[in-house]
N, CA and C of each residue as an Amber inpcrd file, in Angstrom:
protein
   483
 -24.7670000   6.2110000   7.4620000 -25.6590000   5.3480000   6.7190000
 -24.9760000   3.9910000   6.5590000 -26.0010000   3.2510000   7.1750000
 -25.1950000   1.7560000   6.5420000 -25.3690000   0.7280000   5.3390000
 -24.7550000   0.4570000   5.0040000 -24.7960000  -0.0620000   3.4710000
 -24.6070000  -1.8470000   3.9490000 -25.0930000  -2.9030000   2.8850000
 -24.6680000  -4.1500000   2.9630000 -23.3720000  -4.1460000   2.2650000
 -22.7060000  -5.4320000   2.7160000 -21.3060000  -5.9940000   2.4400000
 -21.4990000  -5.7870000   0.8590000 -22.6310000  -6.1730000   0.2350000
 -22.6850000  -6.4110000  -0.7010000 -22.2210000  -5.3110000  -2.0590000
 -22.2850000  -3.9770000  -1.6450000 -22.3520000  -2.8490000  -1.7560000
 -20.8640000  -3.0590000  -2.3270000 -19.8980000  -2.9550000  -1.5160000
 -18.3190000  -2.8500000  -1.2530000 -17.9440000  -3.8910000  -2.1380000
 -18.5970000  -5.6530000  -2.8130000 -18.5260000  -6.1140000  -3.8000000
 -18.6940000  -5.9590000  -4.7220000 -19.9140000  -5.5470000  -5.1050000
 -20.0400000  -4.8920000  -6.2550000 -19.1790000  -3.7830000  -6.9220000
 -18.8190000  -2.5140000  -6.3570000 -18.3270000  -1.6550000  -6.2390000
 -16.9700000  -2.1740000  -6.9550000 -16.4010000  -3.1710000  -6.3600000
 -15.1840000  -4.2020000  -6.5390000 -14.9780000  -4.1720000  -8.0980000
 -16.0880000  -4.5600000  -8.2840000 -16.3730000  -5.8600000  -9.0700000
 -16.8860000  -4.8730000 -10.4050000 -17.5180000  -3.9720000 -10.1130000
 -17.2790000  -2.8570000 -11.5420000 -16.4720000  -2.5320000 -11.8130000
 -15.2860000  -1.9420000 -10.5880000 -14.1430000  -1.1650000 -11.4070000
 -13.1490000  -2.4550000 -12.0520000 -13.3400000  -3.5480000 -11.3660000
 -12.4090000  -4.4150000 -12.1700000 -13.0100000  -4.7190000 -13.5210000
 -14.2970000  -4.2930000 -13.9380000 -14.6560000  -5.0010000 -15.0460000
 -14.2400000  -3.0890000 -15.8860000 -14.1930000  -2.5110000 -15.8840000
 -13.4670000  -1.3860000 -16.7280000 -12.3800000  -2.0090000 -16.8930000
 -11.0190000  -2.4260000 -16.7190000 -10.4050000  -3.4080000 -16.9350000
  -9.8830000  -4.4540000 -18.1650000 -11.5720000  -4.8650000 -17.9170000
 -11.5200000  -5.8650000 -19.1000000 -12.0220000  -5.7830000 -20.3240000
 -11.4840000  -6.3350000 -21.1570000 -12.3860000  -6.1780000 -23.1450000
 -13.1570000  -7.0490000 -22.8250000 -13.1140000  -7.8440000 -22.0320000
 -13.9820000  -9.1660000 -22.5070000 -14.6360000  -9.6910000 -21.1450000
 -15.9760000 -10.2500000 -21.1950000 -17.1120000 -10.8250000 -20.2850000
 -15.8640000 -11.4540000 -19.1600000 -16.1680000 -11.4470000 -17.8870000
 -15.5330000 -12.2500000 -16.8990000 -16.9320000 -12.7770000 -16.2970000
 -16.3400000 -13.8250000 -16.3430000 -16.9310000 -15.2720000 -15.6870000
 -17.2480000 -14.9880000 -13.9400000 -18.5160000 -15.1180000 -13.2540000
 -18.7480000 -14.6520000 -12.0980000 -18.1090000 -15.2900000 -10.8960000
 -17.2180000 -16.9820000 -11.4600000 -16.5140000 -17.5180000 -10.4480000
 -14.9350000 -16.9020000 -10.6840000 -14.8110000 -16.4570000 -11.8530000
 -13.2950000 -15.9260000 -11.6450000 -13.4890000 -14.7940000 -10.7080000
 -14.1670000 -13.4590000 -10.8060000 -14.3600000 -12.3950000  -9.9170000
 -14.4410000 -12.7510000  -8.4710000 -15.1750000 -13.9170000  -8.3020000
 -15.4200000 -14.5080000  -6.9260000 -13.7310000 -14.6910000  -6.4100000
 -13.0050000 -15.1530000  -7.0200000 -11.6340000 -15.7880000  -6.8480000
 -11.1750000 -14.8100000  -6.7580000 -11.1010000 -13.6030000  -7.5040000
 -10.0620000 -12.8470000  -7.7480000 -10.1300000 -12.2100000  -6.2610000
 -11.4130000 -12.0080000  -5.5940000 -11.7780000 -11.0450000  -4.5790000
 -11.8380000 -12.0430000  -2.7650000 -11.4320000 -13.1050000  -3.6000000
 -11.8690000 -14.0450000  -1.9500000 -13.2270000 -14.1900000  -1.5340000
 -14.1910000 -14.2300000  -2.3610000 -15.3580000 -14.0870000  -1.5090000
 -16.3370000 -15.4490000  -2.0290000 -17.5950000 -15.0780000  -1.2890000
 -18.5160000 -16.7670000  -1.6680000 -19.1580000 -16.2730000  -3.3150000
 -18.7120000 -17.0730000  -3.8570000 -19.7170000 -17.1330000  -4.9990000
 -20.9880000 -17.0100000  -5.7120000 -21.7370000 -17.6850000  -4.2240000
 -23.0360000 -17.8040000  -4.5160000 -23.7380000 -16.4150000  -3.9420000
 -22.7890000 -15.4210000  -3.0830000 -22.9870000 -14.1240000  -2.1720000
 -23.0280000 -12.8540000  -3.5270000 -21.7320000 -13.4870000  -3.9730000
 -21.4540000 -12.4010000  -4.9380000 -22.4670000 -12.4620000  -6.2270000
 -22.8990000 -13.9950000  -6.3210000 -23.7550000 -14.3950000  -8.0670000
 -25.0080000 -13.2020000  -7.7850000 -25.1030000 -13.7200000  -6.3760000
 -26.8100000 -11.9870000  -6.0380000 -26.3840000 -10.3500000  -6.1960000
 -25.7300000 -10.1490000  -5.8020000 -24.9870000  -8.7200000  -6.2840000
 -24.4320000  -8.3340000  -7.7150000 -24.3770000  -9.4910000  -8.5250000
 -23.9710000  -9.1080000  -9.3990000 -25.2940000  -9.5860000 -10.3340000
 -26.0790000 -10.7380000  -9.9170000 -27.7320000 -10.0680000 -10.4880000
 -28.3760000  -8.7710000 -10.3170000 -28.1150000  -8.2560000  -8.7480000
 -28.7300000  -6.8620000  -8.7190000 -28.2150000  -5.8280000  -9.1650000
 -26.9600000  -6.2080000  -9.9250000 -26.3930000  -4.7830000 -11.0180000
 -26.7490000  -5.4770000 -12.3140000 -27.1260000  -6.7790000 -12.6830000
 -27.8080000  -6.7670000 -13.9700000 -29.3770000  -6.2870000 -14.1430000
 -29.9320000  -6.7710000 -12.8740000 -31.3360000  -5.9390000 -13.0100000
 -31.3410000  -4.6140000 -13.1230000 -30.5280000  -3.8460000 -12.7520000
 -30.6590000  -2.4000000 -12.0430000 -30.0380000  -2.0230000 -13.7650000
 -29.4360000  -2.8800000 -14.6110000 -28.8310000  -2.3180000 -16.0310000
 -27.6410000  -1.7380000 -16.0590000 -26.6110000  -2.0990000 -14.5770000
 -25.4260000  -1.7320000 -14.9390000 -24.2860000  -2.4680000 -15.3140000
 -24.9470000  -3.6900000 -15.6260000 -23.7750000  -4.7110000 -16.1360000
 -24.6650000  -5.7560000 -16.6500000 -24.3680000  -6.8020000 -17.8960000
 -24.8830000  -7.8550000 -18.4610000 -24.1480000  -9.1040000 -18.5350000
 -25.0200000 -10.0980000 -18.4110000 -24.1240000 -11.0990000 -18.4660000
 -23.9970000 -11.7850000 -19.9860000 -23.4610000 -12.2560000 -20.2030000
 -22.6890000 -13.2510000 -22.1960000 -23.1110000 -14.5290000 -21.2120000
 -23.7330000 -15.3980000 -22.7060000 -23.9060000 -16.5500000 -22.0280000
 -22.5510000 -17.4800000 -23.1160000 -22.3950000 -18.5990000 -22.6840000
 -21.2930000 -19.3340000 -23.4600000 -19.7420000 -19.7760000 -22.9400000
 -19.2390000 -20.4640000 -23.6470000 -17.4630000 -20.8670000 -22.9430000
 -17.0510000 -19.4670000 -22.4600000 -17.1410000 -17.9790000 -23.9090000
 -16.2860000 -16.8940000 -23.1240000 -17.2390000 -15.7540000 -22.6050000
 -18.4210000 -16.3640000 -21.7890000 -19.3790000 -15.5620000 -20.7210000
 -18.7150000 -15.1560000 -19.7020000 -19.4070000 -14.3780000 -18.9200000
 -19.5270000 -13.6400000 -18.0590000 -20.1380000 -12.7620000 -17.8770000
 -19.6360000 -11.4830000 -17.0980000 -20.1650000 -10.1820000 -17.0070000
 -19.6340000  -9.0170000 -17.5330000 -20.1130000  -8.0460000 -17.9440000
 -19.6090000  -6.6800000 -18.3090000 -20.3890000  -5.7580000 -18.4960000
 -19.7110000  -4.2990000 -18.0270000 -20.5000000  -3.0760000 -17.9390000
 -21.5820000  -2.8920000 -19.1270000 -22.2240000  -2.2310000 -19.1530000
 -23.6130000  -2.0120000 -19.7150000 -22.9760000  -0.8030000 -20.3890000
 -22.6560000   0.3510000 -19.7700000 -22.4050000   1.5790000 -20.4850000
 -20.9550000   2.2240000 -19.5890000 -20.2620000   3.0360000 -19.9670000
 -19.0140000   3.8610000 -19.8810000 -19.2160000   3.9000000 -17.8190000
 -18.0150000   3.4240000 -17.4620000 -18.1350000   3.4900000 -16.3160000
 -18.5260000   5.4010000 -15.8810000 -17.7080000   6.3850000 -16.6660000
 -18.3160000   7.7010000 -16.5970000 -19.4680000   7.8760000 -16.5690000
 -20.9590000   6.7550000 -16.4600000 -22.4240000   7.5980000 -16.2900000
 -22.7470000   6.3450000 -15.0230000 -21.6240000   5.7550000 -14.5380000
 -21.8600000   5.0310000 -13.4800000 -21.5930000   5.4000000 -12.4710000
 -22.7490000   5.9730000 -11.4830000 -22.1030000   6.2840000 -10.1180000
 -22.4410000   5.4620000  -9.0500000 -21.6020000   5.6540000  -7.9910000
 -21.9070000   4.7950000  -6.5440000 -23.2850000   4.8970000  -6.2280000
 -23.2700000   6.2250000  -6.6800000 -25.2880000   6.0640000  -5.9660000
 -26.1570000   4.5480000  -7.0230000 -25.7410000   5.0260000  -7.9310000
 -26.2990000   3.6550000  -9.0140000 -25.9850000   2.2770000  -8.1630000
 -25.2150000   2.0460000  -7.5960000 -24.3880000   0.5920000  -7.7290000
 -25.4570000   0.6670000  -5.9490000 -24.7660000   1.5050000  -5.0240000
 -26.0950000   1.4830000  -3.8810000 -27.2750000   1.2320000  -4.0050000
 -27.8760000   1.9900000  -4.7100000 -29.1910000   1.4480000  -5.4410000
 -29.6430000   0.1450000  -5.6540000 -28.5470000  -0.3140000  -7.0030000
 -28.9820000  -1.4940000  -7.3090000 -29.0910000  -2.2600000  -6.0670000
 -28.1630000  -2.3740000  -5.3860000 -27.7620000  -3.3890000  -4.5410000
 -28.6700000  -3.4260000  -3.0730000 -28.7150000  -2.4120000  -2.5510000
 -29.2510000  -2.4340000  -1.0590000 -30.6070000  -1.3930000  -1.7160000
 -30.9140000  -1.2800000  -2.8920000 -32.3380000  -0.2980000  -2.6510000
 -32.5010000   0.7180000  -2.8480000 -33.4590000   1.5510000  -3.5770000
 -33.2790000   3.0580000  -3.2600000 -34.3130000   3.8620000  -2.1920000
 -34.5510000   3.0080000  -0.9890000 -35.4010000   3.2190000  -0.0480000
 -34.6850000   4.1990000   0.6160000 -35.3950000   4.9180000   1.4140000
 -34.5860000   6.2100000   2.7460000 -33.4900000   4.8970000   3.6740000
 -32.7320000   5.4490000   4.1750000 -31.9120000   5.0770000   5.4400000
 -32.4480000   4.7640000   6.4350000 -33.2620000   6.5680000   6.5620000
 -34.2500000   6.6930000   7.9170000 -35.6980000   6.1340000   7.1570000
 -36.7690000   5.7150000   7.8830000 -37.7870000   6.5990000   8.0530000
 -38.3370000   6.4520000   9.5650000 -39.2120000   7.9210000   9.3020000
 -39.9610000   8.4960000  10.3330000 -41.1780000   7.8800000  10.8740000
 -41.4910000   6.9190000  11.9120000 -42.3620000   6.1730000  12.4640000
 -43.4930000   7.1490000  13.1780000 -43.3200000   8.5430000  13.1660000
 -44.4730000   9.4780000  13.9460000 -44.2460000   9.2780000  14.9720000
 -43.3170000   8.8400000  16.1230000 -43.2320000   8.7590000  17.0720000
 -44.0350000   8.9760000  18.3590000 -43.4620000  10.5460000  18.0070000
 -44.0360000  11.7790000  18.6410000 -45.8050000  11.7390000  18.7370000
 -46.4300000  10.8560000  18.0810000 -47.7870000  10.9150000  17.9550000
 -48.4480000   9.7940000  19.3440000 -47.3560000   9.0490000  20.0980000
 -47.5610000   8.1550000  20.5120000 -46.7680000   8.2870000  22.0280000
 -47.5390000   7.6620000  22.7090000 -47.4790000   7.6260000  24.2780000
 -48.3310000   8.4200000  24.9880000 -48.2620000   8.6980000  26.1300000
 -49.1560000   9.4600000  26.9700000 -49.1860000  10.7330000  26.9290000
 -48.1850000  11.7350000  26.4340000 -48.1830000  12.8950000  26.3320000
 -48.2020000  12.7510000  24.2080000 -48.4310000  11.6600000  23.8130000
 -49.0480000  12.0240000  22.4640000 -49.0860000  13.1690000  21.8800000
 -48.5800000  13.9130000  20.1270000 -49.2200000  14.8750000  20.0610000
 -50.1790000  14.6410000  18.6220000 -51.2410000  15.3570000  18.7280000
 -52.3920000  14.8770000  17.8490000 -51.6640000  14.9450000  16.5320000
 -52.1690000  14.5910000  15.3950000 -51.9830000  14.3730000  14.1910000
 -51.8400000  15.6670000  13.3490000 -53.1560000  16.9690000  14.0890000
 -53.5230000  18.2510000  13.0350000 -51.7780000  18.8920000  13.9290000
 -51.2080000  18.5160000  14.9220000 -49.9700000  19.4570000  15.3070000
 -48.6440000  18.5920000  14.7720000 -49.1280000  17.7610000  13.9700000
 -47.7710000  17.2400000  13.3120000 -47.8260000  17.8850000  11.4520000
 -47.9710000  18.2740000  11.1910000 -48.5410000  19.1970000  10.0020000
 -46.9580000  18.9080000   9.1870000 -46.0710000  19.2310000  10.2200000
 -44.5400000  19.8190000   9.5970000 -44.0700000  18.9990000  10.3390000
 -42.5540000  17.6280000   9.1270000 -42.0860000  16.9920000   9.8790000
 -41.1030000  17.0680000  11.2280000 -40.8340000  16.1660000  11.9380000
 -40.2250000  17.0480000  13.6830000 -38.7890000  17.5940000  12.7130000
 -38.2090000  17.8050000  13.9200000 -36.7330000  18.5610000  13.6290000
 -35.9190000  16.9590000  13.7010000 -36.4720000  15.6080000  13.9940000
 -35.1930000  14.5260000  13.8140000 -35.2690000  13.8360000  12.2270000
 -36.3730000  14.4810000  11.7410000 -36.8240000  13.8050000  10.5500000
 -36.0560000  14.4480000   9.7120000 -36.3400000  15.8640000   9.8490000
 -35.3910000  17.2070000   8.8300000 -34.4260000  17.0620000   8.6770000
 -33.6590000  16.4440000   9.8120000 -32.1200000  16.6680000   9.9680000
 -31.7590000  15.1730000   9.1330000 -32.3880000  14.1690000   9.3160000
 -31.6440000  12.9040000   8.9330000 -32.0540000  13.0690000   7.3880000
 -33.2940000  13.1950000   7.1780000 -33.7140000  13.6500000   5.5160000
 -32.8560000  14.5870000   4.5330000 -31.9860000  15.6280000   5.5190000
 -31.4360000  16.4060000   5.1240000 -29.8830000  15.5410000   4.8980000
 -29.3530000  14.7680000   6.0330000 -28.1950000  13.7950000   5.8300000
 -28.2690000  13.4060000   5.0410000 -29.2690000  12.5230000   4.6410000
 -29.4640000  11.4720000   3.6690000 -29.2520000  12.4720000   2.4610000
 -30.0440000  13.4120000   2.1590000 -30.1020000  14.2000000   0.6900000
 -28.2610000  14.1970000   0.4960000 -27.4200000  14.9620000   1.5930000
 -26.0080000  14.8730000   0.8940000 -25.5830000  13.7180000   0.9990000
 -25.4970000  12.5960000   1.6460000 -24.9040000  11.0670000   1.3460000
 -25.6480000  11.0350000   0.1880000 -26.4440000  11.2660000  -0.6290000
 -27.0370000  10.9580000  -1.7550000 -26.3280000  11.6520000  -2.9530000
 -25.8080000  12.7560000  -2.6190000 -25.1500000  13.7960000  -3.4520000
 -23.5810000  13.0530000  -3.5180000 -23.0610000  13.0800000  -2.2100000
 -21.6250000  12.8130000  -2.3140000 -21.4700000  11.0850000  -3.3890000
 -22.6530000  10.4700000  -3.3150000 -22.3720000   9.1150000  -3.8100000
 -22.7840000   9.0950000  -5.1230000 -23.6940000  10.3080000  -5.4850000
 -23.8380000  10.5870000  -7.2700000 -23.2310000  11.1790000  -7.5150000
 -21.8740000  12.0330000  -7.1370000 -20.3840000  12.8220000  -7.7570000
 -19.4770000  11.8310000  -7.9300000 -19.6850000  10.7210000  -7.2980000
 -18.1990000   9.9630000  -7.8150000 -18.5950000   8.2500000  -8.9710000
 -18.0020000   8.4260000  -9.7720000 -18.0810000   7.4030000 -10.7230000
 -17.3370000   6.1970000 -10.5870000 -17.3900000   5.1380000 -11.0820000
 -16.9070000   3.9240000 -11.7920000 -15.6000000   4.3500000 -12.0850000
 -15.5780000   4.9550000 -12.8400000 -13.9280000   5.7090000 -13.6870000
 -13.2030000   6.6800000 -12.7920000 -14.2630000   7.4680000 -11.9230000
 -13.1690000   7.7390000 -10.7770000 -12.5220000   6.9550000  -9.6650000
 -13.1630000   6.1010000  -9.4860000 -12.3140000   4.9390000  -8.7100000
 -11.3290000   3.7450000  -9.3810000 -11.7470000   3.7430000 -10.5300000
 -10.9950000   2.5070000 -11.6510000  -9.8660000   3.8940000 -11.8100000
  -9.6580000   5.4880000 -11.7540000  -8.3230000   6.2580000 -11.9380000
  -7.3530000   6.3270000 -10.6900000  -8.5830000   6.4560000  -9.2160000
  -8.1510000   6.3930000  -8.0630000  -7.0090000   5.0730000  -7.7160000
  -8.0230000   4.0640000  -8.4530000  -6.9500000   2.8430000  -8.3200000
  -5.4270000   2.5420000  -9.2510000  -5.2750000   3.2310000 -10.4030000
  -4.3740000   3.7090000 -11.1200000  -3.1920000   4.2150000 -10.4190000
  -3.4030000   5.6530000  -9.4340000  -2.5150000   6.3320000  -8.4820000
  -2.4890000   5.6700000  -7.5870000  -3.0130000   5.0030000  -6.6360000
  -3.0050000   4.1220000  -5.4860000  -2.2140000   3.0630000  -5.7580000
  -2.2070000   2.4930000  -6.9250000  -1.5000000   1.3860000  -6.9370000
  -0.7700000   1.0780000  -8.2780000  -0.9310000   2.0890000  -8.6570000
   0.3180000   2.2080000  -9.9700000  -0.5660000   1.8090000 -11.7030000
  -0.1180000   2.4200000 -12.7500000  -0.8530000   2.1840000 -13.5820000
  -1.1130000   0.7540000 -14.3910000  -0.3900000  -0.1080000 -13.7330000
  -0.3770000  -1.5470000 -14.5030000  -1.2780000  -2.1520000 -13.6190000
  -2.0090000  -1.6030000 -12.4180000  -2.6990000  -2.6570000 -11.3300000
  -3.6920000  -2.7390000 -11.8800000  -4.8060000  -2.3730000 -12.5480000
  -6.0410000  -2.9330000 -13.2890000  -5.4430000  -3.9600000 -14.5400000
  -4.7360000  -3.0070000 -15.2480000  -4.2850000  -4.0110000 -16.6300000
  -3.7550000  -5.7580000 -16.0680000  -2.7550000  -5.5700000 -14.9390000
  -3.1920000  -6.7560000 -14.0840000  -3.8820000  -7.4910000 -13.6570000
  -4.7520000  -6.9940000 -13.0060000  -5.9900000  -7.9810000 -12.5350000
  -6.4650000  -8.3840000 -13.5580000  -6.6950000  -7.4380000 -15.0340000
  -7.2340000  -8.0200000 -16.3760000  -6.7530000  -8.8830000 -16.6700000
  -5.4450000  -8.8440000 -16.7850000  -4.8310000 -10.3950000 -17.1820000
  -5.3410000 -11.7870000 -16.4190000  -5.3470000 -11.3910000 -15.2720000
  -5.3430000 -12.3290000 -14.2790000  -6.7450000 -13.0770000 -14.6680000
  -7.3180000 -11.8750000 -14.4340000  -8.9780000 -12.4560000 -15.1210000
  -9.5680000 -13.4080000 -16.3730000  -8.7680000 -12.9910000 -17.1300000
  -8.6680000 -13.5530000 -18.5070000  -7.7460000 -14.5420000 -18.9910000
  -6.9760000 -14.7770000 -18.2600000  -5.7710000 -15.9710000 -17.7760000
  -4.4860000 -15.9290000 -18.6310000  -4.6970000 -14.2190000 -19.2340000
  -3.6060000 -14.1230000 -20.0960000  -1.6230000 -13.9850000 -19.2500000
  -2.0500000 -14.2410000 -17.9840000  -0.7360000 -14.3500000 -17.4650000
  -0.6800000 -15.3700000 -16.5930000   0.7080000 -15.9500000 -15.7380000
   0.2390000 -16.6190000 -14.8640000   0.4090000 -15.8320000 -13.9360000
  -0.3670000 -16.9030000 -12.4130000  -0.9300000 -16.0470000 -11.7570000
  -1.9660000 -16.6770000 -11.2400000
C-alpha cells in the first residue's frame, strides 16, 4: 500500500509533539525535520481537522496533541492525512471486453478483489495496533532516553542548538 510523503511527516511530527508541555510553532517542526513548511502547514491541518492535534494561537502558539498519544494510532494519522478511502478499488473489469461477463455472473466479488480487500483489512489492523506512544517508546530504545527530551528542548529553545 502506498501512502503520501506526507504520512511519514506527520507521523514525525506527533511523536515529537509527546515530547513537548507546550504548543510548537509549525515553522520550528518544519526546521527541526528539514522539510518545506508550507508541505508540512497541510499535514499538520489534516491532523487538526481529523482532531488529532490543535493549534494555540499567540507569541507561545503552535501545535499539540488533542488527546494521550495511547488512543492515537497510525491508522488515525493515515487517515487523517491520505484518507480513509480503499487502496484498491475494483473497476468490474471482468465485465468488459469481448469475452465480457454479464453483470447477474458477477454476483460475488472476483478472487483479485477478495484478496486485495482482504490485504487491505490487515494493513488496516497492523496500523490500528501501533500507537503514538509506541513509537515516541520505540524512539526512547533506538536512540536513548534523553532523544525526545532533546528535541523538546530544541523545540522550545530551552537549549542551544
Amino acid at each position: 500500500m502506498k501512502m503520501s510523503g506526507g504520512v511519514e511527516w506527520a507521523l514525525h511530527c506527533c511523536v515529537v509533539l509527546t515530547a513537548s508541555s507546550r504548543p510548537v510553532p509549525a515553522a520550528r517542526l518544519a526546521e527541526l525535520h528539514d522539510v518545506s513548511g508550507s508541505y508540512l502547514a497541510k499535514q499538520l491541518q489534516a491532523l487538526a481537522r481529523a482532531g488529532l492535534i490543535h493549534s494555540v494561537q499567540g507569541k507561545s502558539g503552535g501545535y499539540a496533541l488533542t488527546r494521550a498519544p495511547e488512543s492515537i494510532s497510525l491508522l488515525d494519522v493515515v487517515h487523517a492525512v491520505d484518507g480513509p478511502g480503499p487502496a484498491f478499488v475494483c473497476t468490474e473489469i471482468r465485465q468488459r471486453g469481448p469475452l465480457a461477463s454479464p453483470p447477474e455472473a458477477c454476483a460475488r466479488a472476483c478472487p483479485i478483489s477478495r484478496a486485495m480487500s482482504s490485504a487491505e483489512k490487515a494493513w488496516h489492523a497492523a496500523l490500528a495496533a501501533v500507537t503514538i506512544a509506541d513509537l515516541a517508546r520505540d524512539v526512547a530504545v533506538d536512540s536513548g532516553p534523553e532523544a525526545l527530551p532533546g528535541v523538546s528542548a530544541w523545540l522550545t529553545g530551552d537549549s542551544a542548538g
